[in-house]
C-alpha positions as CSV (number, residue, x, y, z in Angstrom):
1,X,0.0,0.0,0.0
2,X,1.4,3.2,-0.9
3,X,0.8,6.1,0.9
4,X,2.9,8.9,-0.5
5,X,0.6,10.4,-2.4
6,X,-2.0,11.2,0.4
7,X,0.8,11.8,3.0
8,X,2.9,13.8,0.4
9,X,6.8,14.1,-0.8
10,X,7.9,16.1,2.5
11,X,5.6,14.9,4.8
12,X,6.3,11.1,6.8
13,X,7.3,8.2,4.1
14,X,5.1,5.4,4.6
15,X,8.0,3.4,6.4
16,X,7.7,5.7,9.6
17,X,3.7,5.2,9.4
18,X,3.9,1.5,9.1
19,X,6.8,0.9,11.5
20,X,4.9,2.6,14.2
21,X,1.4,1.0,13.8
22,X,3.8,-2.6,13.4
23,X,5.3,-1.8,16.8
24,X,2.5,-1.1,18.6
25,X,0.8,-4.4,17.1
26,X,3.3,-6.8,18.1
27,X,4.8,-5.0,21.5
28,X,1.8,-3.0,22.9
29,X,-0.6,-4.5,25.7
30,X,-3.7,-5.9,24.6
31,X,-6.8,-4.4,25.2
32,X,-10.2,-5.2,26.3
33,X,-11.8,-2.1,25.1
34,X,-14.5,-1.8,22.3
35,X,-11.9,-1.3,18.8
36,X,-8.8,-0.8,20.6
37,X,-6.3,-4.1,19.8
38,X,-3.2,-2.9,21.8
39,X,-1.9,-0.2,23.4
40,X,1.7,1.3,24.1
41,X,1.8,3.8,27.5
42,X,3.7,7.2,27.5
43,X,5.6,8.7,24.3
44,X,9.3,7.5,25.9
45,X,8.2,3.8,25.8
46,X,7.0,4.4,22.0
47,X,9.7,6.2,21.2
48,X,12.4,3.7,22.8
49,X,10.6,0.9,20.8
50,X,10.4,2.4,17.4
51,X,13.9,3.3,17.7
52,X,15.1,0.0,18.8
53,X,12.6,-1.1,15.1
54,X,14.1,1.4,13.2
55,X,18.0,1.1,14.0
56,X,19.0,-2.6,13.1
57,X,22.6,-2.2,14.6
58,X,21.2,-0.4,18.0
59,X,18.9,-3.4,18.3
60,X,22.0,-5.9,17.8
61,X,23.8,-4.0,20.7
62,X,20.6,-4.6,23.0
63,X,20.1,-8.1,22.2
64,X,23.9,-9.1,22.7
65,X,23.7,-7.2,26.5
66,X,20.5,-9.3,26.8
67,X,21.8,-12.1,26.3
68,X,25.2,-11.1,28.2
69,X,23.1,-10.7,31.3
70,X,20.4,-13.8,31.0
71,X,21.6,-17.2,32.0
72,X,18.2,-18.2,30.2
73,X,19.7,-17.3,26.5
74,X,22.8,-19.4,26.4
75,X,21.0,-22.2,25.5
76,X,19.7,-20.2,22.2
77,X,23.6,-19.1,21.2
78,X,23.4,-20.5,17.9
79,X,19.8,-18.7,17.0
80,X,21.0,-15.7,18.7
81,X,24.1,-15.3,16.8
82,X,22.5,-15.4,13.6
83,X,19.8,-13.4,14.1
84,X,22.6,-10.6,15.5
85,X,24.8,-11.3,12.1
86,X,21.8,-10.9,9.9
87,X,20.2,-7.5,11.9
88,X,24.0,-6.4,11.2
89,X,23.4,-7.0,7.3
90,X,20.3,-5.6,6.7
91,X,19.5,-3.1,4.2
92,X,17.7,-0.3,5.6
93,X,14.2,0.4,3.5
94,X,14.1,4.0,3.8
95,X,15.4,5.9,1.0
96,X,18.9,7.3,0.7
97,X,20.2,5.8,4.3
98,X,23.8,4.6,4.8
99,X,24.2,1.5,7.9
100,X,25.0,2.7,11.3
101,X,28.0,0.9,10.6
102,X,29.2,3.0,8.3
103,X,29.3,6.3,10.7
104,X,31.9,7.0,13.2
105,X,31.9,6.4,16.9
106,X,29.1,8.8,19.3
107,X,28.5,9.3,23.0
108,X,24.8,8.9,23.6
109,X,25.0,5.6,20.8
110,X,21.6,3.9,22.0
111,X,19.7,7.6,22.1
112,X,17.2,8.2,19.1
113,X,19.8,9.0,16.4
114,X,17.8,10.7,14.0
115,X,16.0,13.8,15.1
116,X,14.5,14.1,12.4
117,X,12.2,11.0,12.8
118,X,10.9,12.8,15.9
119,X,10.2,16.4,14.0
120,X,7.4,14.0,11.5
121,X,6.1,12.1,14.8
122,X,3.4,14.2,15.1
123,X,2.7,14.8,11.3
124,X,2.6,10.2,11.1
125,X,0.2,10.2,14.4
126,X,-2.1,12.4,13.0
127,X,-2.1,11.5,9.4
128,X,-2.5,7.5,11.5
129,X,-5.5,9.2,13.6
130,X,-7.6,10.4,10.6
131,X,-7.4,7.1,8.9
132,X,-9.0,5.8,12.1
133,X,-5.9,3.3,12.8
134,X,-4.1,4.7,15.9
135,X,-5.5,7.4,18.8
136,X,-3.6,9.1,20.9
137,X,-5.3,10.0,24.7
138,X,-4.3,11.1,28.0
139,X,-3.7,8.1,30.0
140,X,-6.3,8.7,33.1
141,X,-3.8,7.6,36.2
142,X,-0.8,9.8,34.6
143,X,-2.8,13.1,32.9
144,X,0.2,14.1,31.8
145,X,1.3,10.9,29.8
146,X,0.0,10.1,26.5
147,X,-1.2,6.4,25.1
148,X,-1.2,5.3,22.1
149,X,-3.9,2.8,21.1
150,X,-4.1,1.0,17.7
151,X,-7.6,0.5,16.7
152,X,-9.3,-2.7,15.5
153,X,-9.6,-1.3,12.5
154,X,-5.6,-0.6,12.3
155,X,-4.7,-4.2,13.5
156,X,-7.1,-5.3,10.3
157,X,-5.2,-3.8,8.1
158,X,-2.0,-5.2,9.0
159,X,-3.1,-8.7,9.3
160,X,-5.1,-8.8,6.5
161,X,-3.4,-6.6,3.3
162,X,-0.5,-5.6,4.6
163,X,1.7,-8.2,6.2
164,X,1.1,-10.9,3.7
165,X,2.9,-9.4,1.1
166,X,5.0,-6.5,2.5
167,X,8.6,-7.0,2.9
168,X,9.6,-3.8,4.8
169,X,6.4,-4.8,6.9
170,X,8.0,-8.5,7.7
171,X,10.9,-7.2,8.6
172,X,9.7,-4.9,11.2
173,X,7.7,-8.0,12.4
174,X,10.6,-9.9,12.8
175,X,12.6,-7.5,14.7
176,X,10.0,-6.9,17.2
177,X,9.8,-10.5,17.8
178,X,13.0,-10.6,18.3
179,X,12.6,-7.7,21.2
180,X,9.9,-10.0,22.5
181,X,12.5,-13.3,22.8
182,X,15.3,-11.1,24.5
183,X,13.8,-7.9,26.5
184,X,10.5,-8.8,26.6
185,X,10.3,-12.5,27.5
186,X,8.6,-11.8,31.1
187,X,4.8,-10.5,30.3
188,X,5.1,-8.4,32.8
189,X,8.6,-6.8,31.9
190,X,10.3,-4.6,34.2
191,X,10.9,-2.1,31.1
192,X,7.7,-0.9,30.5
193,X,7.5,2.8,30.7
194,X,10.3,5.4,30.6
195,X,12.3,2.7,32.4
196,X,13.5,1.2,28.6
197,X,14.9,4.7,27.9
198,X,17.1,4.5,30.6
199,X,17.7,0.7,30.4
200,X,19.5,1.9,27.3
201,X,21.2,4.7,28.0
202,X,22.7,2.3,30.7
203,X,23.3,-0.3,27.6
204,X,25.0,2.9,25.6
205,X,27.5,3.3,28.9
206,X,28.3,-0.5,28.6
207,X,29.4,-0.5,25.3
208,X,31.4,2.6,25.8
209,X,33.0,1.6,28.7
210,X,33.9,-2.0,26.6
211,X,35.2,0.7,23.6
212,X,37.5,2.3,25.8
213,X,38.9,-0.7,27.7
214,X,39.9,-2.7,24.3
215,X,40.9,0.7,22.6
216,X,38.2,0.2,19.9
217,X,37.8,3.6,17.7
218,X,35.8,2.9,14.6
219,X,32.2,1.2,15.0
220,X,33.2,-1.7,12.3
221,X,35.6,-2.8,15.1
222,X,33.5,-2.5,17.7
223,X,30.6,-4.9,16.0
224,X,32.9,-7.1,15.4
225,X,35.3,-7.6,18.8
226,X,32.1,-7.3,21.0
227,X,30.2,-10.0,18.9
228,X,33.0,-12.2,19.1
229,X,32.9,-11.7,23.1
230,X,29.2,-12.2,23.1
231,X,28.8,-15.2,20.9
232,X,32.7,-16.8,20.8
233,X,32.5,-16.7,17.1
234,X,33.7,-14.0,14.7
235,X,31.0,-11.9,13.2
Protein backbone atom coordinates (compact mmCIF):
# COMPACT_ATOMS: atom_id res chain seq x y z
CA UNK A 1 0.00 0.00 0.00
CA UNK A 2 1.40 3.21 -0.88
CA UNK A 3 0.76 6.15 0.91
CA UNK A 4 2.95 8.88 -0.48
CA UNK A 5 0.62 10.35 -2.43
CA UNK A 6 -2.03 11.19 0.42
CA UNK A 7 0.75 11.82 3.01
CA UNK A 8 2.91 13.82 0.45
CA UNK A 9 6.76 14.11 -0.76
CA UNK A 10 7.88 16.08 2.47
CA UNK A 11 5.56 14.94 4.80
CA UNK A 12 6.26 11.13 6.80
CA UNK A 13 7.29 8.19 4.05
CA UNK A 14 5.06 5.42 4.64
CA UNK A 15 7.99 3.44 6.38
CA UNK A 16 7.71 5.71 9.62
CA UNK A 17 3.75 5.21 9.37
CA UNK A 18 3.94 1.46 9.07
CA UNK A 19 6.77 0.92 11.47
CA UNK A 20 4.88 2.60 14.16
CA UNK A 21 1.40 1.03 13.78
CA UNK A 22 3.80 -2.61 13.43
CA UNK A 23 5.34 -1.76 16.83
CA UNK A 24 2.45 -1.14 18.61
CA UNK A 25 0.76 -4.40 17.07
CA UNK A 26 3.35 -6.77 18.14
CA UNK A 27 4.81 -5.03 21.52
CA UNK A 28 1.75 -2.99 22.91
CA UNK A 29 -0.62 -4.48 25.69
CA UNK A 30 -3.69 -5.89 24.61
CA UNK A 31 -6.78 -4.37 25.25
CA UNK A 32 -10.18 -5.23 26.32
CA UNK A 33 -11.78 -2.08 25.11
CA UNK A 34 -14.46 -1.81 22.34
CA UNK A 35 -11.86 -1.26 18.84
CA UNK A 36 -8.80 -0.83 20.65
CA UNK A 37 -6.34 -4.11 19.81
CA UNK A 38 -3.24 -2.90 21.81
CA UNK A 39 -1.95 -0.21 23.43
CA UNK A 40 1.68 1.34 24.14
CA UNK A 41 1.84 3.82 27.54
CA UNK A 42 3.70 7.16 27.53
CA UNK A 43 5.60 8.66 24.28
CA UNK A 44 9.27 7.50 25.86
CA UNK A 45 8.20 3.77 25.82
CA UNK A 46 7.02 4.39 22.02
CA UNK A 47 9.67 6.23 21.23
CA UNK A 48 12.37 3.65 22.82
CA UNK A 49 10.58 0.85 20.77
CA UNK A 50 10.44 2.45 17.43
CA UNK A 51 13.90 3.35 17.68
CA UNK A 52 15.06 -0.03 18.77
CA UNK A 53 12.62 -1.05 15.09
CA UNK A 54 14.13 1.42 13.16
CA UNK A 55 18.02 1.14 13.96
CA UNK A 56 19.03 -2.60 13.11
CA UNK A 57 22.62 -2.20 14.62
CA UNK A 58 21.18 -0.38 17.98
CA UNK A 59 18.94 -3.41 18.32
CA UNK A 60 21.96 -5.92 17.78
CA UNK A 61 23.77 -4.00 20.72
CA UNK A 62 20.58 -4.60 22.96
CA UNK A 63 20.13 -8.13 22.15
CA UNK A 64 23.90 -9.13 22.71
CA UNK A 65 23.66 -7.24 26.46
CA UNK A 66 20.51 -9.27 26.84
CA UNK A 67 21.83 -12.10 26.29
CA UNK A 68 25.19 -11.11 28.21
CA UNK A 69 23.07 -10.72 31.27
CA UNK A 70 20.37 -13.79 30.97
CA UNK A 71 21.60 -17.17 31.99
CA UNK A 72 18.17 -18.20 30.23
CA UNK A 73 19.72 -17.31 26.52
CA UNK A 74 22.82 -19.41 26.37
CA UNK A 75 20.97 -22.20 25.50
CA UNK A 76 19.70 -20.24 22.20
CA UNK A 77 23.59 -19.07 21.24
CA UNK A 78 23.41 -20.53 17.90
CA UNK A 79 19.77 -18.70 17.01
CA UNK A 80 20.95 -15.66 18.72
CA UNK A 81 24.13 -15.26 16.83
CA UNK A 82 22.45 -15.44 13.64
CA UNK A 83 19.81 -13.38 14.14
CA UNK A 84 22.58 -10.61 15.51
CA UNK A 85 24.75 -11.31 12.06
CA UNK A 86 21.84 -10.92 9.91
CA UNK A 87 20.20 -7.52 11.86
CA UNK A 88 24.00 -6.41 11.19
CA UNK A 89 23.43 -6.97 7.27
CA UNK A 90 20.33 -5.60 6.65
CA UNK A 91 19.51 -3.10 4.24
CA UNK A 92 17.67 -0.26 5.63
CA UNK A 93 14.21 0.36 3.48
CA UNK A 94 14.05 4.02 3.79
CA UNK A 95 15.36 5.91 1.04
CA UNK A 96 18.89 7.32 0.74
CA UNK A 97 20.19 5.83 4.29
CA UNK A 98 23.76 4.62 4.79
CA UNK A 99 24.16 1.47 7.93
CA UNK A 100 25.00 2.68 11.34
CA UNK A 101 28.00 0.89 10.58
CA UNK A 102 29.21 2.95 8.35
CA UNK A 103 29.27 6.27 10.70
CA UNK A 104 31.93 7.00 13.20
CA UNK A 105 31.90 6.39 16.89
CA UNK A 106 29.09 8.80 19.30
CA UNK A 107 28.51 9.35 22.96
CA UNK A 108 24.83 8.89 23.63
CA UNK A 109 25.05 5.64 20.83
CA UNK A 110 21.58 3.88 22.03
CA UNK A 111 19.65 7.61 22.12
CA UNK A 112 17.15 8.19 19.13
CA UNK A 113 19.84 9.03 16.45
CA UNK A 114 17.81 10.72 14.04
CA UNK A 115 16.00 13.75 15.05
CA UNK A 116 14.50 14.11 12.43
CA UNK A 117 12.24 11.04 12.79
CA UNK A 118 10.86 12.80 15.90
CA UNK A 119 10.21 16.36 14.03
CA UNK A 120 7.43 14.01 11.53
CA UNK A 121 6.07 12.13 14.81
CA UNK A 122 3.37 14.19 15.15
CA UNK A 123 2.67 14.84 11.30
CA UNK A 124 2.59 10.23 11.10
CA UNK A 125 0.18 10.20 14.44
CA UNK A 126 -2.07 12.39 13.00
CA UNK A 127 -2.11 11.48 9.42
CA UNK A 128 -2.50 7.46 11.52
CA UNK A 129 -5.46 9.21 13.57
CA UNK A 130 -7.58 10.41 10.62
CA UNK A 131 -7.36 7.12 8.89
CA UNK A 132 -8.96 5.81 12.09
CA UNK A 133 -5.91 3.32 12.81
CA UNK A 134 -4.06 4.72 15.88
CA UNK A 135 -5.54 7.38 18.84
CA UNK A 136 -3.57 9.06 20.86
CA UNK A 137 -5.32 10.03 24.74
CA UNK A 138 -4.27 11.08 27.97
CA UNK A 139 -3.67 8.08 29.95
CA UNK A 140 -6.33 8.66 33.09
CA UNK A 141 -3.76 7.59 36.19
CA UNK A 142 -0.80 9.85 34.59
CA UNK A 143 -2.83 13.10 32.90
CA UNK A 144 0.21 14.10 31.76
CA UNK A 145 1.33 10.90 29.80
CA UNK A 146 -0.01 10.08 26.49
CA UNK A 147 -1.22 6.36 25.11
CA UNK A 148 -1.16 5.32 22.09
CA UNK A 149 -3.89 2.77 21.11
CA UNK A 150 -4.15 0.99 17.70
CA UNK A 151 -7.64 0.50 16.74
CA UNK A 152 -9.31 -2.73 15.49
CA UNK A 153 -9.63 -1.29 12.47
CA UNK A 154 -5.62 -0.55 12.35
CA UNK A 155 -4.72 -4.15 13.52
CA UNK A 156 -7.14 -5.32 10.28
CA UNK A 157 -5.20 -3.75 8.14
CA UNK A 158 -1.97 -5.19 8.98
CA UNK A 159 -3.08 -8.65 9.27
CA UNK A 160 -5.07 -8.84 6.49
CA UNK A 161 -3.35 -6.65 3.29
CA UNK A 162 -0.53 -5.59 4.61
CA UNK A 163 1.74 -8.23 6.19
CA UNK A 164 1.06 -10.95 3.69
CA UNK A 165 2.94 -9.42 1.14
CA UNK A 166 4.99 -6.47 2.52
CA UNK A 167 8.64 -7.00 2.94
CA UNK A 168 9.58 -3.79 4.81
CA UNK A 169 6.43 -4.80 6.90
CA UNK A 170 8.00 -8.49 7.66
CA UNK A 171 10.87 -7.15 8.60
CA UNK A 172 9.73 -4.88 11.23
CA UNK A 173 7.73 -8.04 12.41
CA UNK A 174 10.60 -9.85 12.82
CA UNK A 175 12.60 -7.46 14.68
CA UNK A 176 10.03 -6.87 17.22
CA UNK A 177 9.79 -10.48 17.84
CA UNK A 178 12.95 -10.61 18.35
CA UNK A 179 12.56 -7.72 21.15
CA UNK A 180 9.90 -10.02 22.51
CA UNK A 181 12.52 -13.34 22.78
CA UNK A 182 15.31 -11.07 24.48
CA UNK A 183 13.80 -7.87 26.46
CA UNK A 184 10.52 -8.82 26.64
CA UNK A 185 10.28 -12.47 27.53
CA UNK A 186 8.62 -11.84 31.08
CA UNK A 187 4.78 -10.48 30.31
CA UNK A 188 5.14 -8.43 32.85
CA UNK A 189 8.61 -6.82 31.95
CA UNK A 190 10.29 -4.60 34.20
CA UNK A 191 10.90 -2.12 31.09
CA UNK A 192 7.73 -0.88 30.54
CA UNK A 193 7.49 2.84 30.68
CA UNK A 194 10.27 5.37 30.59
CA UNK A 195 12.30 2.67 32.40
CA UNK A 196 13.49 1.16 28.57
CA UNK A 197 14.94 4.72 27.93
CA UNK A 198 17.08 4.54 30.56
CA UNK A 199 17.74 0.73 30.41
CA UNK A 200 19.54 1.89 27.31
CA UNK A 201 21.18 4.67 28.03
CA UNK A 202 22.70 2.26 30.69
CA UNK A 203 23.26 -0.26 27.64
CA UNK A 204 25.03 2.85 25.56
CA UNK A 205 27.46 3.26 28.90
CA UNK A 206 28.28 -0.52 28.63
CA UNK A 207 29.37 -0.45 25.30
CA UNK A 208 31.41 2.56 25.79
CA UNK A 209 32.96 1.58 28.66
CA UNK A 210 33.86 -1.99 26.58
CA UNK A 211 35.20 0.68 23.58
CA UNK A 212 37.51 2.35 25.78
CA UNK A 213 38.85 -0.72 27.66
CA UNK A 214 39.92 -2.66 24.26
CA UNK A 215 40.93 0.65 22.62
CA UNK A 216 38.16 0.22 19.93
CA UNK A 217 37.78 3.55 17.66
CA UNK A 218 35.81 2.91 14.61
CA UNK A 219 32.18 1.20 14.96
CA UNK A 220 33.15 -1.73 12.32
CA UNK A 221 35.60 -2.81 15.08
CA UNK A 222 33.54 -2.45 17.71
CA UNK A 223 30.62 -4.86 15.95
CA UNK A 224 32.92 -7.13 15.36
CA UNK A 225 35.27 -7.63 18.76
CA UNK A 226 32.05 -7.28 20.96
CA UNK A 227 30.20 -10.04 18.85
CA UNK A 228 33.04 -12.22 19.14
CA UNK A 229 32.89 -11.72 23.08
CA UNK A 230 29.18 -12.16 23.09
CA UNK A 231 28.78 -15.16 20.88
CA UNK A 232 32.70 -16.76 20.77
CA UNK A 233 32.53 -16.72 17.11
CA UNK A 234 33.66 -14.00 14.71
CA UNK A 235 31.01 -11.86 13.20
Amino acid sequence: MDWTPVIGRHRPLQQDALRILTVVHQLGQRSRAAGIHSSVETEAHLQSLDHLVREPVDLAYVVMDQFSQQRELRGRRAGLARKVRALLTQEDPRPARSSRRDRGLRRGRLEPFDPGAWERWDDILAFLGCRGLLRVQALPEQPRELGYLLTAEGAALLEEKIYPDNPTASLYVERCRLLRETVFRQRESHLGGAALHGYLRDVGQRIESYRRDEQISIEEDLLNHLFQATFGEPL
